[in-house]
VEXPASE-604694 format. One record per residue (C-alpha): residue in one letter; x, y, z. Coordinates in pm, 1 decimal. Each point is the difference from the previous one (the first is absolute). Example, Ala and Ser with C-alpha at 12.3 -4.5 7.8 and 13.67 -1.06 7.14 Angstrom:
2
<site><lumlum>A</lumlum><X>1230.0</X><Y>-450.0</Y><Z>780.0</Z></site>
<site><lumlum>S</lumlum><X>137.0</X><Y>344.0</Y><Z>-66.0</Z></site>
END
This chain:
258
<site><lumlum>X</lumlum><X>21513.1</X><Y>17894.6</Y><Z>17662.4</Z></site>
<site><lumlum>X</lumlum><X>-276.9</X><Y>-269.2</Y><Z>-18.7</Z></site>
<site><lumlum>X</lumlum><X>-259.2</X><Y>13.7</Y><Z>213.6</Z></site>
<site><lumlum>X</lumlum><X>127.9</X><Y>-332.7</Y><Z>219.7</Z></site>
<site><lumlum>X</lumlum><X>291.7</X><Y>172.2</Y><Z>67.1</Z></site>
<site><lumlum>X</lumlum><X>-207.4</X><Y>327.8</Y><Z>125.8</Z></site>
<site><lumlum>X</lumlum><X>-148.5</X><Y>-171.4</Y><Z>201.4</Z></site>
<site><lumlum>X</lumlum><X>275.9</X><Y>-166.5</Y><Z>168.0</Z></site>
<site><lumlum>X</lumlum><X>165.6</X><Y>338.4</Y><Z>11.2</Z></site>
<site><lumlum>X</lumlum><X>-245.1</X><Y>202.0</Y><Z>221.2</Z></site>
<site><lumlum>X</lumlum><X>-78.7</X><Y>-359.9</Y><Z>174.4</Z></site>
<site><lumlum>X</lumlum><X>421.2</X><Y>47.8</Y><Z>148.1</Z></site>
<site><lumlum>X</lumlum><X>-87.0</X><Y>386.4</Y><Z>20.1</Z></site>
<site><lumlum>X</lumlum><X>-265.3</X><Y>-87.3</Y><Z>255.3</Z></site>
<site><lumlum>X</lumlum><X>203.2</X><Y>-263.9</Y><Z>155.8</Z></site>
<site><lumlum>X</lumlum><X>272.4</X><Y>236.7</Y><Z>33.5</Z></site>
<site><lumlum>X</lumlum><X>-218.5</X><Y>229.5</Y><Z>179.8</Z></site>
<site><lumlum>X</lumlum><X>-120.2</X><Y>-268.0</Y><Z>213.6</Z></site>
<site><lumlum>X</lumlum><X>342.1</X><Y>-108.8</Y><Z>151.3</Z></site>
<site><lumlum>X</lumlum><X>137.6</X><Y>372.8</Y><Z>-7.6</Z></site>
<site><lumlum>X</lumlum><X>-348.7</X><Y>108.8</Y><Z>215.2</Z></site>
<site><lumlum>X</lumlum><X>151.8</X><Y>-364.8</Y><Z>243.2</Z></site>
<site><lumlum>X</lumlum><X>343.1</X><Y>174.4</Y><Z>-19.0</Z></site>
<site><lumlum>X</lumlum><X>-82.8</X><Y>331.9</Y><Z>123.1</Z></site>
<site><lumlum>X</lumlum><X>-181.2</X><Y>-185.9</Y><Z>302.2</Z></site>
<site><lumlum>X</lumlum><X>329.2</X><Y>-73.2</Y><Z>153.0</Z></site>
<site><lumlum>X</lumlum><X>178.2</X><Y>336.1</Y><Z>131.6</Z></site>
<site><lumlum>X</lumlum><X>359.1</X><Y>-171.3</Y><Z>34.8</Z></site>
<site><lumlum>X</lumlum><X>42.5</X><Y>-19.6</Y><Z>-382.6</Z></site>
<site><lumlum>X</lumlum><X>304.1</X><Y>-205.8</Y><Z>45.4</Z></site>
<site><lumlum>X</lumlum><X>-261.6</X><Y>-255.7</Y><Z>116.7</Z></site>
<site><lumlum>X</lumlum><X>-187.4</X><Y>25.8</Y><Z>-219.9</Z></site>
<site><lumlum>X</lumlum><X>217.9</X><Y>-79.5</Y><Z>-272.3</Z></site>
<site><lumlum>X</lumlum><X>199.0</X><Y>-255.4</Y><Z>174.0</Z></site>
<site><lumlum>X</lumlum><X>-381.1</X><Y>-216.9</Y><Z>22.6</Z></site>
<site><lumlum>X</lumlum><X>-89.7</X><Y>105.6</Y><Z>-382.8</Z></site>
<site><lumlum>X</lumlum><X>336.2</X><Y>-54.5</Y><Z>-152.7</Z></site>
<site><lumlum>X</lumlum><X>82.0</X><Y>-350.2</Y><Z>207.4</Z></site>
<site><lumlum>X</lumlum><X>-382.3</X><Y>-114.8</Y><Z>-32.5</Z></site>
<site><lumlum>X</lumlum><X>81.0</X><Y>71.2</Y><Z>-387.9</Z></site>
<site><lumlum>X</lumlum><X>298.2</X><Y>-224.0</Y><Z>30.0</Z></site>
<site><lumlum>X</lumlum><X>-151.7</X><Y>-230.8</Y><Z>168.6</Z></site>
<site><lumlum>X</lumlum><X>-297.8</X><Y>-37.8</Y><Z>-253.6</Z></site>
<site><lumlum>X</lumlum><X>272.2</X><Y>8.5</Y><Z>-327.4</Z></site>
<site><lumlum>X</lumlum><X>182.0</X><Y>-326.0</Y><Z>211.1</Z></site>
<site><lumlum>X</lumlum><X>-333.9</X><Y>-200.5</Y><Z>14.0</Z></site>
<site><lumlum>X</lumlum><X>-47.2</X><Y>87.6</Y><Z>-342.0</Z></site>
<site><lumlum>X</lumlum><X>309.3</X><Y>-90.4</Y><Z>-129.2</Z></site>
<site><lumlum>X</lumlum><X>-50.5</X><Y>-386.2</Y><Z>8.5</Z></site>
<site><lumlum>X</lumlum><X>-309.6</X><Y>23.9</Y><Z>-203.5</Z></site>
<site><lumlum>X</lumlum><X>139.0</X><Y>226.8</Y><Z>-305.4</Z></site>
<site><lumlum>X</lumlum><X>236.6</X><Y>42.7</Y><Z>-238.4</Z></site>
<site><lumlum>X</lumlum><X>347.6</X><Y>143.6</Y><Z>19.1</Z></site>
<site><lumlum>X</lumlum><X>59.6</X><Y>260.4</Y><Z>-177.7</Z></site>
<site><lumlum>X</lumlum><X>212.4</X><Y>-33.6</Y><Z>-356.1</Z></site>
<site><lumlum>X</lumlum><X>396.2</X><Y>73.2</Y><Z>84.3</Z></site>
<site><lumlum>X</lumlum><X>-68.2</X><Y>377.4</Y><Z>-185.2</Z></site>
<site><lumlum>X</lumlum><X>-241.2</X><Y>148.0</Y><Z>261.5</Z></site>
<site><lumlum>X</lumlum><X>238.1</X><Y>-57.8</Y><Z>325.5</Z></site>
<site><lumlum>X</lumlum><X>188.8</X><Y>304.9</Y><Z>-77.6</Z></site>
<site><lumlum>X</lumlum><X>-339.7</X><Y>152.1</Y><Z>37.4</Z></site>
<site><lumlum>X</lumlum><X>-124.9</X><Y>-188.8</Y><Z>281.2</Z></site>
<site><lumlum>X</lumlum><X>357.2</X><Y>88.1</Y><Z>202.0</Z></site>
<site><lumlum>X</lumlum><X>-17.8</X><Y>402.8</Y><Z>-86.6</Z></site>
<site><lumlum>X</lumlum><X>-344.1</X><Y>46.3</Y><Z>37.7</Z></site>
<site><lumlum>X</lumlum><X>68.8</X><Y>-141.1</Y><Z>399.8</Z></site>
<site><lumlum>X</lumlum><X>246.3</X><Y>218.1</Y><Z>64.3</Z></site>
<site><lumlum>X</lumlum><X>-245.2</X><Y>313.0</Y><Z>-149.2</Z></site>
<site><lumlum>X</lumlum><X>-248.3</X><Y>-125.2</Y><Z>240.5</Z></site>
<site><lumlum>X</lumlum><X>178.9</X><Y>-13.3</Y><Z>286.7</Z></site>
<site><lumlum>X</lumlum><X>141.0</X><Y>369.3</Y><Z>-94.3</Z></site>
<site><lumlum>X</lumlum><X>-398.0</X><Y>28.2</Y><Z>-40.2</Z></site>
<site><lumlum>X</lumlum><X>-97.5</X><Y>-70.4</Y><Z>326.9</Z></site>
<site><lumlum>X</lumlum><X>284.1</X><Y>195.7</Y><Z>177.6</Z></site>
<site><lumlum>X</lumlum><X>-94.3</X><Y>326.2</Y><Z>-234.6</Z></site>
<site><lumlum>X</lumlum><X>-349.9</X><Y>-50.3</Y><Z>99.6</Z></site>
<site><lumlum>X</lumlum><X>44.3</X><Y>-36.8</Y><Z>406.8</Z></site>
<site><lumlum>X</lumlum><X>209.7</X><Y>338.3</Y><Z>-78.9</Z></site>
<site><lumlum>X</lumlum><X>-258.3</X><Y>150.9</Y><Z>-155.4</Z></site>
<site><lumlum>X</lumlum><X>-249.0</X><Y>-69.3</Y><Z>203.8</Z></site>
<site><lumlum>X</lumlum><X>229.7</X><Y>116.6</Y><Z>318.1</Z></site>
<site><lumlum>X</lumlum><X>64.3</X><Y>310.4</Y><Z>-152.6</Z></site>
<site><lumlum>X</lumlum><X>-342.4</X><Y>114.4</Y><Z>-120.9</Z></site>
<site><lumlum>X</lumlum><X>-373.6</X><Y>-115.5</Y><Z>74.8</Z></site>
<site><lumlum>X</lumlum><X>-219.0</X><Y>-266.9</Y><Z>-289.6</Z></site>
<site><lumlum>X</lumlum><X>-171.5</X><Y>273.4</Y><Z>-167.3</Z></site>
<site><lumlum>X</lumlum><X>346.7</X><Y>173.9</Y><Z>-97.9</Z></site>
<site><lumlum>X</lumlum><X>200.8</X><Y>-312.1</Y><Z>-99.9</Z></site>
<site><lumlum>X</lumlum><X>-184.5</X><Y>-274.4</Y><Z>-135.8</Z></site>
<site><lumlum>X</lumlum><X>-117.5</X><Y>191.2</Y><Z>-279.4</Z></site>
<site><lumlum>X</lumlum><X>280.1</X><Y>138.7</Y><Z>-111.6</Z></site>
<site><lumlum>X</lumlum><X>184.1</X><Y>-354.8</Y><Z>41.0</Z></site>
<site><lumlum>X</lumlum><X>-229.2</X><Y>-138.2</Y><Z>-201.6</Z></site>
<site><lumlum>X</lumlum><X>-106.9</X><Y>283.3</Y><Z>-262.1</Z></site>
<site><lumlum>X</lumlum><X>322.7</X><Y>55.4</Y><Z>-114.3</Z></site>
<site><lumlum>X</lumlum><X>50.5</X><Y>-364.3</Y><Z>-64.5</Z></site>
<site><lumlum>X</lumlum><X>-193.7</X><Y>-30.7</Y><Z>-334.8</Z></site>
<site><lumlum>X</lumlum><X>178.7</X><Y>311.7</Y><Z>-181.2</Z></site>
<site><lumlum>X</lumlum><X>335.2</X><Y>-174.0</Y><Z>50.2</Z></site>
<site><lumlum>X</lumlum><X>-137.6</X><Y>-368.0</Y><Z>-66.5</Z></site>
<site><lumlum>X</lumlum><X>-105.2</X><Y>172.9</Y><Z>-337.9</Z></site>
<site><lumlum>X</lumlum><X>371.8</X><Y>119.1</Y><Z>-66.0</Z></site>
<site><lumlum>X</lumlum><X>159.9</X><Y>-316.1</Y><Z>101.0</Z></site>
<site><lumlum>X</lumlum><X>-226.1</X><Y>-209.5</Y><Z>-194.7</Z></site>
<site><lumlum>X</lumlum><X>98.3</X><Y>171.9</Y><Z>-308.2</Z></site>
<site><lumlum>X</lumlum><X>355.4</X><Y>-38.5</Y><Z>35.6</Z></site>
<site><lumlum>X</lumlum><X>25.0</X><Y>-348.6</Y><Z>139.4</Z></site>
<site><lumlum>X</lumlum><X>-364.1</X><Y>-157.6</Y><Z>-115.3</Z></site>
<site><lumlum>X</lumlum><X>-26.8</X><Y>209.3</Y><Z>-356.7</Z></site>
<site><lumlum>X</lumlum><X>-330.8</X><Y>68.5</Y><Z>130.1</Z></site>
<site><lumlum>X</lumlum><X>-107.6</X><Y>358.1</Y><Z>-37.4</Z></site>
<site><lumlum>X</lumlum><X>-382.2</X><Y>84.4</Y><Z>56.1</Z></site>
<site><lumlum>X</lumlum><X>-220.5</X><Y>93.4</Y><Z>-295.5</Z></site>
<site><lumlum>X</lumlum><X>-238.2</X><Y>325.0</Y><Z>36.2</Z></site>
<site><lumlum>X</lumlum><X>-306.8</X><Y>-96.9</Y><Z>208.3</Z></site>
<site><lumlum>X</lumlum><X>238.2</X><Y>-248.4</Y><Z>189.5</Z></site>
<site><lumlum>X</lumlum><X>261.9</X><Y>261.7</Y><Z>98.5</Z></site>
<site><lumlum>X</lumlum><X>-316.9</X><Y>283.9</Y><Z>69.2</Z></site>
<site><lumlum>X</lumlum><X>-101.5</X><Y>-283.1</Y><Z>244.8</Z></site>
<site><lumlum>X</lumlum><X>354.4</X><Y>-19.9</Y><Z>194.7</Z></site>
<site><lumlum>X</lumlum><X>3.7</X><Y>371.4</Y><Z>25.7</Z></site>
<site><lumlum>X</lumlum><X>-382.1</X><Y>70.6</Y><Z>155.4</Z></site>
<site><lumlum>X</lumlum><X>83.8</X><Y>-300.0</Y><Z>260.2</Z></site>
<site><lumlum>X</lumlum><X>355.5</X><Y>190.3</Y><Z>105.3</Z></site>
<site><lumlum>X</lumlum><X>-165.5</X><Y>328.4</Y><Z>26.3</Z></site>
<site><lumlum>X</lumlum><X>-281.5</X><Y>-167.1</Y><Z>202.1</Z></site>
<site><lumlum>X</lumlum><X>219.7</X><Y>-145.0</Y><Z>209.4</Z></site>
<site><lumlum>X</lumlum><X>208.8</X><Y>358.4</Y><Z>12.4</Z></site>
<site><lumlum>X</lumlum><X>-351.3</X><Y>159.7</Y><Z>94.5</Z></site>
<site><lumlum>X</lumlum><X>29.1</X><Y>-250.1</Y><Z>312.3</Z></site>
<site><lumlum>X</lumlum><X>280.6</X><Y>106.1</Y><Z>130.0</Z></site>
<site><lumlum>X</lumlum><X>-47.9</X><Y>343.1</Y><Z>-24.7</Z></site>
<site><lumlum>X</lumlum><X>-350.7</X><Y>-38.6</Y><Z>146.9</Z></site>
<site><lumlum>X</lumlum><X>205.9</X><Y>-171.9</Y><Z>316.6</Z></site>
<site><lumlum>X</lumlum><X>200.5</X><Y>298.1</Y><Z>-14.6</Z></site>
<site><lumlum>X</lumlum><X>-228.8</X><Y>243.0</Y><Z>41.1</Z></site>
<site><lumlum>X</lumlum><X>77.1</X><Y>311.5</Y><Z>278.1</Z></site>
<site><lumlum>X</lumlum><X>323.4</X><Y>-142.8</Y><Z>61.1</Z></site>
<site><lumlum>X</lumlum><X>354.7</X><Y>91.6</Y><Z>-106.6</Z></site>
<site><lumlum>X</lumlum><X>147.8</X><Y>-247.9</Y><Z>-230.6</Z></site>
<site><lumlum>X</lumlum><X>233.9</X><Y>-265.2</Y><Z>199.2</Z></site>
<site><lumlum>X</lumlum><X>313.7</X><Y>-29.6</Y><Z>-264.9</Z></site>
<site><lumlum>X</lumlum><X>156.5</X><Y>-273.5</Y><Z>178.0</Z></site>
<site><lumlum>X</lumlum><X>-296.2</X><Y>-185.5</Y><Z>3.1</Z></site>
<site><lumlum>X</lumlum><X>-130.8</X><Y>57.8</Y><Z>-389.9</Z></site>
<site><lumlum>X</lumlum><X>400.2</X><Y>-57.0</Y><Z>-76.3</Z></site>
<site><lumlum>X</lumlum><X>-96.6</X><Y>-350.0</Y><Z>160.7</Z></site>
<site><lumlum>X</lumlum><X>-317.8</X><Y>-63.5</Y><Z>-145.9</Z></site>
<site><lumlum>X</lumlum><X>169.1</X><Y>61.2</Y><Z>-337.0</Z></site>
<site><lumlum>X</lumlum><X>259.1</X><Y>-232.9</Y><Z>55.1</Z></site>
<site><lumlum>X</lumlum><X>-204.5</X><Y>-297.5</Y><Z>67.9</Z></site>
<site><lumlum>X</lumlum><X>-205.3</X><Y>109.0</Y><Z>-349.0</Z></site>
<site><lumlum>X</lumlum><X>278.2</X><Y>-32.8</Y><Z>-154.2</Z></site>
<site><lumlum>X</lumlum><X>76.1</X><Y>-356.6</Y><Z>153.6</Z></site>
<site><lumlum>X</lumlum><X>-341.0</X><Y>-111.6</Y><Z>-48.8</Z></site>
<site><lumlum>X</lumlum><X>9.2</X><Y>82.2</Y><Z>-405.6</Z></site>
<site><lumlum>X</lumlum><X>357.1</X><Y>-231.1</Y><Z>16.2</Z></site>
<site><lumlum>X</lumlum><X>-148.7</X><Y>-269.2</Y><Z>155.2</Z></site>
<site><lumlum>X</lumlum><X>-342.0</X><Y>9.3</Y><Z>-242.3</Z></site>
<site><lumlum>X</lumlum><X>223.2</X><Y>-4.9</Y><Z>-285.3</Z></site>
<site><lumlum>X</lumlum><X>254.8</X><Y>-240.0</Y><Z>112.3</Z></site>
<site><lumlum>X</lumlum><X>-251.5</X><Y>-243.2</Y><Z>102.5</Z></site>
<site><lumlum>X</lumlum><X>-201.6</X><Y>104.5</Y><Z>-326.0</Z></site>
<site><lumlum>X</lumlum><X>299.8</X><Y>-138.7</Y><Z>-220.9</Z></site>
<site><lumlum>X</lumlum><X>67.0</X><Y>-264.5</Y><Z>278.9</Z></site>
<site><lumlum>X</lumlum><X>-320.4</X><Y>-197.8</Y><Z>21.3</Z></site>
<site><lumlum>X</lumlum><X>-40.0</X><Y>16.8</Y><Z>-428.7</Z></site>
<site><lumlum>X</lumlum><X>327.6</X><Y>-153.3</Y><Z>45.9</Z></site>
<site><lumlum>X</lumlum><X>-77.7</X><Y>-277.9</Y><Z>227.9</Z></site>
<site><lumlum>X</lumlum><X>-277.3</X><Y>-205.2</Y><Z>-225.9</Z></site>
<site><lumlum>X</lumlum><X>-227.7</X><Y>0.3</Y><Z>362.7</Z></site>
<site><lumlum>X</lumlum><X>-138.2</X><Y>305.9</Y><Z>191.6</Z></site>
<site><lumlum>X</lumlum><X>-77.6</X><Y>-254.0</Y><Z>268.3</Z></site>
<site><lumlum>X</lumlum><X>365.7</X><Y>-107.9</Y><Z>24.7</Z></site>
<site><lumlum>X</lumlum><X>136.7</X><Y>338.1</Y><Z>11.1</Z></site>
<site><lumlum>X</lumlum><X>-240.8</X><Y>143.6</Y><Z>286.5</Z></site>
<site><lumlum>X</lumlum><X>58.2</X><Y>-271.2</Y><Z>222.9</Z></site>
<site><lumlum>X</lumlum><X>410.4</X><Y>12.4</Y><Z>-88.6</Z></site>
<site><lumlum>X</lumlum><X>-32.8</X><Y>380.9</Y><Z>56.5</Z></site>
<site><lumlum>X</lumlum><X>-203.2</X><Y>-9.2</Y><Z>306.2</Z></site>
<site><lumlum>X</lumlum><X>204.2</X><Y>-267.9</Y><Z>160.7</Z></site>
<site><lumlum>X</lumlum><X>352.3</X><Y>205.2</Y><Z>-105.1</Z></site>
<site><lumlum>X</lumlum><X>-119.6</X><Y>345.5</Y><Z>70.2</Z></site>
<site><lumlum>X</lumlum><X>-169.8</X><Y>-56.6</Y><Z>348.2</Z></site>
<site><lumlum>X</lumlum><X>310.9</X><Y>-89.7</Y><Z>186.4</Z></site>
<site><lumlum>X</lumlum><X>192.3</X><Y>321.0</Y><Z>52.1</Z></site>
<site><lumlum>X</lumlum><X>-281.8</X><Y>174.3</Y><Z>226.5</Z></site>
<site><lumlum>X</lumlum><X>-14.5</X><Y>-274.6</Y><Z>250.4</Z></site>
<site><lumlum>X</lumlum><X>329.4</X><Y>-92.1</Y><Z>11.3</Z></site>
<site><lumlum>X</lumlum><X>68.6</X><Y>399.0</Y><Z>124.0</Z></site>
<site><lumlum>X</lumlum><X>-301.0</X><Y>-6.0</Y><Z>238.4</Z></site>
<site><lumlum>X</lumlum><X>153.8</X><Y>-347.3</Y><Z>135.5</Z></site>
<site><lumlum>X</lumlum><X>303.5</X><Y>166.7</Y><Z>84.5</Z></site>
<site><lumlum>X</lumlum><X>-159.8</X><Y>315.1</Y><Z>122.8</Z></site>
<site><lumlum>X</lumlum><X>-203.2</X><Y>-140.0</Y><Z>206.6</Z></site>
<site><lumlum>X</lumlum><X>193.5</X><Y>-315.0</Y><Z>101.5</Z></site>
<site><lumlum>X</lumlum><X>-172.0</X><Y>-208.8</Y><Z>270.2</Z></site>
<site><lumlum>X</lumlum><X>-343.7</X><Y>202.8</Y><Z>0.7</Z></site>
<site><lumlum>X</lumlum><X>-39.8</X><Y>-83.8</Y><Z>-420.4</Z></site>
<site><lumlum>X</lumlum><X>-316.4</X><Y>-204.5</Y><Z>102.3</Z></site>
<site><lumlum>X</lumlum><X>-100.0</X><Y>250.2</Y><Z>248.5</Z></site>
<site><lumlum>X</lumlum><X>-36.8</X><Y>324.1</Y><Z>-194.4</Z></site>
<site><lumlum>X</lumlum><X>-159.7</X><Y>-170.8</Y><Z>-292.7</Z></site>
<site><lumlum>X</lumlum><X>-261.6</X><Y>-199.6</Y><Z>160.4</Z></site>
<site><lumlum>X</lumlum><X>-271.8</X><Y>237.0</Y><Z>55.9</Z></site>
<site><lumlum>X</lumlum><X>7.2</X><Y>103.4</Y><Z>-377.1</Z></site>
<site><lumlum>X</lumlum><X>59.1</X><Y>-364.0</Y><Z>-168.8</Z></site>
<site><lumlum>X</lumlum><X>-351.6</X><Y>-62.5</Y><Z>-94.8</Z></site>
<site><lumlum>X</lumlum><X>-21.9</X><Y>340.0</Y><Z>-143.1</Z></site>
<site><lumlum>X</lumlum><X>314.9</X><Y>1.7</Y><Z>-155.9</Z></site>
<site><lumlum>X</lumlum><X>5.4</X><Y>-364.6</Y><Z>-122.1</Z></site>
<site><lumlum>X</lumlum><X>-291.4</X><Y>99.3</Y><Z>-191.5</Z></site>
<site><lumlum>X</lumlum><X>111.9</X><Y>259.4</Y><Z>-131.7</Z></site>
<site><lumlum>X</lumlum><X>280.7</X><Y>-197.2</Y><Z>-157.0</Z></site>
<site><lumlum>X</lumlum><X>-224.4</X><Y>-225.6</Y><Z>-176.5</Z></site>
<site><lumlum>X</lumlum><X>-183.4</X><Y>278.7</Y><Z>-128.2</Z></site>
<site><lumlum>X</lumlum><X>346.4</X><Y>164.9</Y><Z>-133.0</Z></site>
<site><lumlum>X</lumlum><X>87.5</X><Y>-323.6</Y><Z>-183.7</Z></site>
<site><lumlum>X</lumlum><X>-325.4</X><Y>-19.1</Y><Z>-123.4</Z></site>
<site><lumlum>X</lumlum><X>-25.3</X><Y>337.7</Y><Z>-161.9</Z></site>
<site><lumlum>X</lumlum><X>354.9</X><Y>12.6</Y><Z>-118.6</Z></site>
<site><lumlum>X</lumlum><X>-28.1</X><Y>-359.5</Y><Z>-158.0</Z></site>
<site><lumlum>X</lumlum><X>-317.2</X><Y>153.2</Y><Z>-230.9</Z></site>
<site><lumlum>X</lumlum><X>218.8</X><Y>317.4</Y><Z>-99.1</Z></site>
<site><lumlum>X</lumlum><X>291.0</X><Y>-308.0</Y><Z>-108.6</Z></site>
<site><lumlum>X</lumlum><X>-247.6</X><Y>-158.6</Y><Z>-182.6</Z></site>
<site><lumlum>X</lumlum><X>-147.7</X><Y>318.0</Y><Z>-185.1</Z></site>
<site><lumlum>X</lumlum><X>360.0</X><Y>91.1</Y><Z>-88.7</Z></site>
<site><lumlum>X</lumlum><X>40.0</X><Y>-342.2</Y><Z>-228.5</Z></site>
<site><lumlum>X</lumlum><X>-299.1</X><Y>155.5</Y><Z>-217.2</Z></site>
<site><lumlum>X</lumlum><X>12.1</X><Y>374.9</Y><Z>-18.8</Z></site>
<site><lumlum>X</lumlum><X>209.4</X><Y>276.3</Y><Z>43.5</Z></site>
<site><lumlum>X</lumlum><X>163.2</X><Y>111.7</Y><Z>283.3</Z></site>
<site><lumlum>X</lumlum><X>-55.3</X><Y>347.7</Y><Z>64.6</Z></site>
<site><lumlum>X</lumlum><X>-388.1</X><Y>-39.1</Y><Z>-87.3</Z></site>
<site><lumlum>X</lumlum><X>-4.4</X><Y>-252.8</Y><Z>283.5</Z></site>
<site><lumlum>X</lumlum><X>231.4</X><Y>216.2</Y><Z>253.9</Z></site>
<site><lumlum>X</lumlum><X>-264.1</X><Y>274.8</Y><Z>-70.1</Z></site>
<site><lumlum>X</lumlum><X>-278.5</X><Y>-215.9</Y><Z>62.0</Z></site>
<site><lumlum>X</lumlum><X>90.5</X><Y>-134.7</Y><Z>274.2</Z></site>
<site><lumlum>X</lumlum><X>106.8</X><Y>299.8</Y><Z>162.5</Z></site>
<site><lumlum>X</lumlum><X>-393.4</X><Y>53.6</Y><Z>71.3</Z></site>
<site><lumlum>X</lumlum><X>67.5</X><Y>-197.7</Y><Z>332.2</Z></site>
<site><lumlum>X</lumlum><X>111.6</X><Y>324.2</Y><Z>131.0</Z></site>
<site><lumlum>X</lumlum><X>-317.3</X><Y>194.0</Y><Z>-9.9</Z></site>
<site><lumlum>X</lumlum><X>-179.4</X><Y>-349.8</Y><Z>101.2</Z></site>
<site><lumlum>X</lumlum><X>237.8</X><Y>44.8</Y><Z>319.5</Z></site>
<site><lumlum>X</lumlum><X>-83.1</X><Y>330.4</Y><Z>70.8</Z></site>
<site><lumlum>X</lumlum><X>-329.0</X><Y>-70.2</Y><Z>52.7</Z></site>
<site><lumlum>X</lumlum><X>-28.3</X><Y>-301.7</Y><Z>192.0</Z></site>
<site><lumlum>X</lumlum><X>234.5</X><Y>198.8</Y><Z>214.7</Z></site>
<site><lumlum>X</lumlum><X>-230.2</X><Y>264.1</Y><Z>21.4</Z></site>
<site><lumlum>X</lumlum><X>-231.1</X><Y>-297.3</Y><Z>123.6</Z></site>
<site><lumlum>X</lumlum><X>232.8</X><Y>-192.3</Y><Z>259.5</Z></site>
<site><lumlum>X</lumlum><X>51.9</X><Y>417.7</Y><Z>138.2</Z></site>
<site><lumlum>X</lumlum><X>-396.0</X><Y>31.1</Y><Z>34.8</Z></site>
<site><lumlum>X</lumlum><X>-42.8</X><Y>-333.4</Y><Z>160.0</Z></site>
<site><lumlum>X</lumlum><X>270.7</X><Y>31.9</Y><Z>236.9</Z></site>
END
């Protein structure tokens, strides 16, 4: 991994962390997401004027990795429902790289040499060290770590599918905004129906918060796209996967300031 690509990396790690700490801001997490994932698809249909379409062999991609998102999002609300930040995020996202690894060597050929595969497996036990640290005093919720391991396990599908997707598409730019626009539907379109005539209403006092959030999101997941046309995949999925301790503690921060 060259150092441009680094870079980039633990710039969407941080970015990550930024619309995550924006995220946790708004209690009703169906909210939440409904302003991040429709601000995202809003962004990807500006966008879409102004870049290239994707070649014909990443749409497969582009159309599974939107349905793994939405599954995403409604794994993550469940987690979250089920069991407090501290005990779900990190095991969402450390368990994540260790199957990005596997399924990049079966469907990508790409398996990890020594220091690179060392690397993947200090990050997961990092993030491992999280969750148990969140953990601490308390019985273990198996209905919620069942959960958090679920959406790992939908997060390392969607980081490889888009990982062969956007190599396939000849422009990361294209595929984000495609992605964005694609993928950000399904959330709203619920919340519109769940909350029919008070839609406006219940999102209104969050859509500055939330809106911004969503650019962040597209942002942070456009730089991972981008890496992925120039390294490995699990390397990145590790690397990136530093957003989580970068969340814990500007959480720690919003909690003192509050």
């Amino acid at each position: 991994m060259t150092p441009l690509v680094t870079t980039a990396v633990l710039l969407a790690a941080v970015t990550h962390a930024g619309w995550n700490a924006l995220a946790h801001r708004i209690t009703d997490k169906l909210v939440g997401f409904t302003l991040i994932a429709g601000g995202g698809s809003l962004i990807g249909l500006a966008m879409i004027p102004f870049v290239p379409v994707p070649a014909a062999g990443a749409w497969p991609y582009l159309i599974a990795s939107a349905v793994i998102h939405v599954v995403y999002y409604v794994l993550l609300m469940k987690s979250f429902r089920l069991g407090d930040f501290g005990q779900a995020y990190p095991i969402a996202r450390g368990t994540a790289p260790l199957v990005v690894t596997l399924l990049a060597a079966v469907f990508a050929h790409e398996v990890p040499d020594g220091w690179a595969a060392a690397g993947i497996a200090f990050s997961c036990a990092g993030l491992t060290g999280v969750a148990l640290w969140g953990m601490r005093g308390r019985r273990p919720d198996w209905a919620a770590i069942n959960a958090a391991l679920a959406t790992g396990l939908a997060i390392a599908s969607y980081t490889v599918v888009d990982g062969l997707g956007v190599r396939a598409s000849g422009s990361s730019l294209g595929y984000i905004a495609w992605l964005m626009a694609l993928e950000g539907v399904a959330i709203p379109a619920y919340a519109l129906y769940r909350w029919r005539g008070q839609f406006t209403t219940v999102l209104r006092p969050f859509a500055a918060v939330g809106l911004l959030g969503a650019a962040l999101s597209v942002g942070a997941y456009g730089l991972v796209l981008w890496a992925q046309t120039r390294a490995e995949l699990a390397p990145i999925a590790a690397l990136r996967e530093s957003s989580v301790k970068l969340r814990s503690c500007s959480n720690n921060v919003i909690a003192q300031q509050a």
